[in-house]
C-alpha positions in Angstrom: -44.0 35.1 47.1 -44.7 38.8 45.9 -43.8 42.3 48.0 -46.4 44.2 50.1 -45.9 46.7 52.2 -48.9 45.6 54.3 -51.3 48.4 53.3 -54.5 47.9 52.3 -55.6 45.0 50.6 -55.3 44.5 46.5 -55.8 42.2 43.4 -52.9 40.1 43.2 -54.3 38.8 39.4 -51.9 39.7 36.5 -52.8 43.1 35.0 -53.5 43.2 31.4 -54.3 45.8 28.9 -57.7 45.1 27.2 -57.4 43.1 24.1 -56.5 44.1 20.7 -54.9 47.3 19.7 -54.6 51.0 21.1 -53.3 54.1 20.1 -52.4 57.1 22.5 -55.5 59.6 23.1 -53.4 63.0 22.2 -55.0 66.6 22.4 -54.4 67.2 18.5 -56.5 63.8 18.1 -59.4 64.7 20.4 -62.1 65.9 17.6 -61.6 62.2 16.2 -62.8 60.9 19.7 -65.0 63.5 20.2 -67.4 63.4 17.0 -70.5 61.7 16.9 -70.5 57.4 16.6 -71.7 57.0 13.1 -69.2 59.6 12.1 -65.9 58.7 14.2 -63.0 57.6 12.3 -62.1 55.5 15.5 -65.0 53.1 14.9 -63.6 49.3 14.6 -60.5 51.0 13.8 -59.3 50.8 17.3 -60.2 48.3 20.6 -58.7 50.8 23.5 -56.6 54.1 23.9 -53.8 54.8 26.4 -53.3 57.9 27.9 -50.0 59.9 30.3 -51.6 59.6 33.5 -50.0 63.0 34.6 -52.1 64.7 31.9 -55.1 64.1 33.7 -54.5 64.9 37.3 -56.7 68.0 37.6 -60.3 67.9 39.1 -62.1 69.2 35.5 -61.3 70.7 32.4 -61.5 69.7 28.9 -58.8 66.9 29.1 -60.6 64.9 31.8 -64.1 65.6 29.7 -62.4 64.5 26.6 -61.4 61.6 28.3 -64.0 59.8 30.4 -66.4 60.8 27.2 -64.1 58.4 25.6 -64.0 55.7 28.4 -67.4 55.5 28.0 -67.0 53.8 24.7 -63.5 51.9 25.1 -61.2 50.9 27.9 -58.5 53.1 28.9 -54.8 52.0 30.2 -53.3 54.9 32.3 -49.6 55.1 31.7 -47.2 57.1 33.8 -44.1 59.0 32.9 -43.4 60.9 36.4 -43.6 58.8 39.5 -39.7 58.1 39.3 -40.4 54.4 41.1 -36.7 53.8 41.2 -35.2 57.3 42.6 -33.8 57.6 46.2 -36.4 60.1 47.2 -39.1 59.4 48.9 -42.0 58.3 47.0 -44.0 61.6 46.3 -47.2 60.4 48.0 -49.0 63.5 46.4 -48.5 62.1 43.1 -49.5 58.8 43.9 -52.4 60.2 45.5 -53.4 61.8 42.6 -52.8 59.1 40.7 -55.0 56.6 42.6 -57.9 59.2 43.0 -57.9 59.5 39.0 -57.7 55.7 38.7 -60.9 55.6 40.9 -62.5 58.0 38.8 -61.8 56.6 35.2 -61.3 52.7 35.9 -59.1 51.6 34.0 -58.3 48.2 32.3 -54.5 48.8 34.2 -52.2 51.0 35.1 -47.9 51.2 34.1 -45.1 53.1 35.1 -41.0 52.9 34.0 -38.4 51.1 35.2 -36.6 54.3 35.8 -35.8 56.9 38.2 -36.4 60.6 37.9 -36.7 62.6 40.8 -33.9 64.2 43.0 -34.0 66.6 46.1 -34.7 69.5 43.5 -38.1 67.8 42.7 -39.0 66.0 39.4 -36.4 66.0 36.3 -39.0 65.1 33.4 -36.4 62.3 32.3 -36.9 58.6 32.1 -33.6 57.6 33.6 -32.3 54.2 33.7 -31.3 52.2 37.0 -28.3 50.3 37.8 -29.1 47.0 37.2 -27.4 45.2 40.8 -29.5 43.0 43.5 -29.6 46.4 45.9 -31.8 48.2 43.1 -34.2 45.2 42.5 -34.8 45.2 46.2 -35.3 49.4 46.5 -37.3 49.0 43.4 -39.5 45.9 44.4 -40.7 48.0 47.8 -41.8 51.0 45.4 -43.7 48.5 43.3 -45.3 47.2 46.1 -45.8 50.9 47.6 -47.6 51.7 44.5 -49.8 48.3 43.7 -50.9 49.0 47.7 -51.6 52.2 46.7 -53.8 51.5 43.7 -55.2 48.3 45.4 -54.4 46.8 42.1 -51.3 45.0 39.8 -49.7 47.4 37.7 -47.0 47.0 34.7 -43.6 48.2 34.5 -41.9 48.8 31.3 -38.5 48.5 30.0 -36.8 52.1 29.1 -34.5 53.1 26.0 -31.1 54.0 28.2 -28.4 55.9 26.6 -25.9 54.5 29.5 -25.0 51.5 31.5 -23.5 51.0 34.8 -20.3 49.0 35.1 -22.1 47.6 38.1 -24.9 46.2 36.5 -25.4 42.5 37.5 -27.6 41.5 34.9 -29.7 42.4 32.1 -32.5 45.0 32.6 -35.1 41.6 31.5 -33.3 39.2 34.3 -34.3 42.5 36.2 -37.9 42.7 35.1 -38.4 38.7 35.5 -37.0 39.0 39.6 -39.3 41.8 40.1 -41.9 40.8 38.4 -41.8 37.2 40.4 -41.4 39.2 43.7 -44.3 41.9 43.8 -46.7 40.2 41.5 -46.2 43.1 39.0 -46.7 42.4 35.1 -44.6 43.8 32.5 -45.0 46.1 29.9 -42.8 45.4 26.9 -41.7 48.2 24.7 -40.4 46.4 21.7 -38.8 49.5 19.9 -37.0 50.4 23.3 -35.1 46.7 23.0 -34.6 47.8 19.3 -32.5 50.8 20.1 -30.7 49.6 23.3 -29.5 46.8 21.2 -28.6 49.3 18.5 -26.6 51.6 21.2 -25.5 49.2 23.6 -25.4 45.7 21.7 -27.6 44.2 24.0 -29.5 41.6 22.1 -33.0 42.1 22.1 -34.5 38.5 21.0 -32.2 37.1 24.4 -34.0 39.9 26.3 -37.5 38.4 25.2 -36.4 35.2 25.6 -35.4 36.0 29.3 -38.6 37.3 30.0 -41.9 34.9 31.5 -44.7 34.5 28.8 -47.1 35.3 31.8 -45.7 38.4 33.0 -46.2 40.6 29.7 -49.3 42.1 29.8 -48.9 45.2 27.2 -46.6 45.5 23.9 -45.3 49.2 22.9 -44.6 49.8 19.1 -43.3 53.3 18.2 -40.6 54.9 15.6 -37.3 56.2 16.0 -34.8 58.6 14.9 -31.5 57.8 14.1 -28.1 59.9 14.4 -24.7 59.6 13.8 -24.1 59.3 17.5 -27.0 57.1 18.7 -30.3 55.7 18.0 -33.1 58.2 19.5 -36.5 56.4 20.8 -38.6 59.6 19.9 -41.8 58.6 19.4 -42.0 60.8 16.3 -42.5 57.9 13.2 -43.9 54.8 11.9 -42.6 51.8 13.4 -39.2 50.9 11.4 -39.4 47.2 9.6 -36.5 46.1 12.1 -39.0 46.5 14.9 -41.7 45.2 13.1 -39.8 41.9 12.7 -38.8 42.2 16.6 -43.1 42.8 17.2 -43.5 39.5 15.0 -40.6 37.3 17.1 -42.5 38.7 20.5 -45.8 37.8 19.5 -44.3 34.0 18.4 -42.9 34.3 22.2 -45.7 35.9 24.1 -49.2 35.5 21.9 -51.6 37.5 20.7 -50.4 40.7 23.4 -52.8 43.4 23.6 -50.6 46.7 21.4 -50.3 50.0 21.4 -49.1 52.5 18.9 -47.1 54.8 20.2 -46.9 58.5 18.7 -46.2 61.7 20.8 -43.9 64.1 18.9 -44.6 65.4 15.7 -48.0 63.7 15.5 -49.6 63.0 12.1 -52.9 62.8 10.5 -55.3 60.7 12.3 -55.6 58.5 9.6 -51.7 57.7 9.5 -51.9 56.8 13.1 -54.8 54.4 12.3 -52.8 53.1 9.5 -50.3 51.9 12.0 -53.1 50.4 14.4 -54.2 48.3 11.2 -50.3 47.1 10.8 -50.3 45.7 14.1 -53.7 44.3 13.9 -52.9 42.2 10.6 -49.6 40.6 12.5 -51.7 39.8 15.4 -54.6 38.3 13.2 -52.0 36.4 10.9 -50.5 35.4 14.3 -53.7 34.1 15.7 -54.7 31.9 12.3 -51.1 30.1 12.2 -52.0 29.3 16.2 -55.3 28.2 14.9 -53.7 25.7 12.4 -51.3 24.6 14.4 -53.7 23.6 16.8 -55.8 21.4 14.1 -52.5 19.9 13.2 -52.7 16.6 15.3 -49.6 14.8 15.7 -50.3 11.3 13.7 -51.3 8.2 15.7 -48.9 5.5 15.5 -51.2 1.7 14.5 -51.2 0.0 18.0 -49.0 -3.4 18.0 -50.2 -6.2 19.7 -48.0 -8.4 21.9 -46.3 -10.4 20.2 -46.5 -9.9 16.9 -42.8 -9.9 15.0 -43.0 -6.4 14.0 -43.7 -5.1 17.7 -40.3 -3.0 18.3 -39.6 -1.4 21.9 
């Protein structure tokens, strides 16, 4: 039985990012996206770009041109960094508003938020903070989700966060969280693979259980992206290639979930276009290898056993 908070009616089907791989549309990207067809460097390179909702809130500009000139060519999954779903403040309804007016306007293949809080009284705090992970939290943050898919007359996808502290109240693990609320509101999940890399790295929390805590149906995105590491912690920055050890976690997560549509993540210190498209192609080989070794073992037929007839000596039971 999912969560609604009785609002208008929406899709209850699972959302899902288009298929393939993505890469983030970025401002120091946009003349890739924005030259002519024959002469893109996106063409075939890439099957669908994501974008920080919050980025394109305004009513004009040269973001918003930039980016339904690209949704005209390729889907577009609208991810969002400052709703805050799990803070004690009041939903800001502004925000939401914005955000469902903008999701009118571009259509996109789905929508995702954090499983975080981030606002106070004061207003916003730009952070993606983590929640305590206890039974009174799932049920604050299953009414938000609601409030939100209502909103949005749609499912949305909620993604796991890189937390550099724990709560010695937390109840469970922050998948068992994701799996409850995921059954209750109908929501999928977006799984952030190098985020389970570093909290296992800064908390010991072990990220192949976390995937194997998680429903198959409920992952509807994967997140790839580098990280920095420090003397004092691992740092999910955004800022490199995606580290072997996360490639190898991408490759177990596939083997659990399937061929999941990807997304390179890169926001600080971006590179050459051509590096980022690099990346796109190293995610796109896995899921192709991953998809041919489904494809053989689905040719493998298990061997018939000769049928016995009754009576014969040789007929065992």
């Amino acid at each position: 039985m999912t969560v609604s908070s009785g609002a208008a009616p929406r899709c209850d089907a699972p959302a899902q990012a288009p298929a393939g791989v993505g890469v983030g549309l970025r401002h120091a990207h946009y003349g890739a996206f924005m030259a002519p067809p024959a002469a893109a460097p996106i063409a075939g390179a890439i099957d669908w770009v994501e974008v920080h909702s919050e980025n394109y809130f305004g009513d004009g500009g040269y973001d918003l041109h930039v980016l339904e000139h690209v949704r005209r060519d390729l889907p577009v999954s609208l991810h969002g960094v400052g709703l805050g779903l799990g803070s004690a403040a009041p939903l800001d309804t502004a925000h939401l508003a914005k955000l469902a007016r903008l999701v009118e306007r571009i259509e996109p293949a789905v929508v995702s938020e954090h499983l975080c809080w981030g606002r106070g009284t004061a207003g916003a705090l730009h952070d993606l903070l983590p929640m305590p992970l206890t039974q009174a939290a799932l049920d604050h943050l299953s009414a938000r989700v609601a409030q939100m898919q209502d909103a949005l007359r749609r499912n949305v996808l909620i993604e796991n966060v890189s937390a550099y502290v724990r709560f010695r109240d937390d109840a469970m693990s922050e998948a068992e969280f994701l799996a409850a609320l995921a059954q209750r509101t109908g929501c999928g999940v977006l799984l952030d693979v190098n985020n389970l890399y570093v909290n296992q790295c800064n908390h010991g929390e072990d990220a192949l259980a976390a995937m194997a805590a998680l429903p198959p149906q409920a992952i509807g995105e994967i997140h790839l992206a580098g990280h920095r590491v420090t003397p004092d912690a691992v740092i999910d920055d955004h800022g490199s290639r995606v580290a072997p050890e996360v490639w190898a976690l991408y490759e177990a997560a596939l083997a659990r979930f399937g061929a999941v549509p990807t997304l390179i993540e890169w926001d600080t210190g971006l590179p050459a276009f051509d590096v980022l498209l690099d990346e796109a192609q190293c995610a796109r080989a896995r899921l192709a290898r991953h998809e041919q070794e489904h494809v053989r073992e689905r040719r493998v037929l298990p061997r018939r056993e000769r049928p016995v007839r009754p009576g014969r000596e040789d007929a065992h039971p």
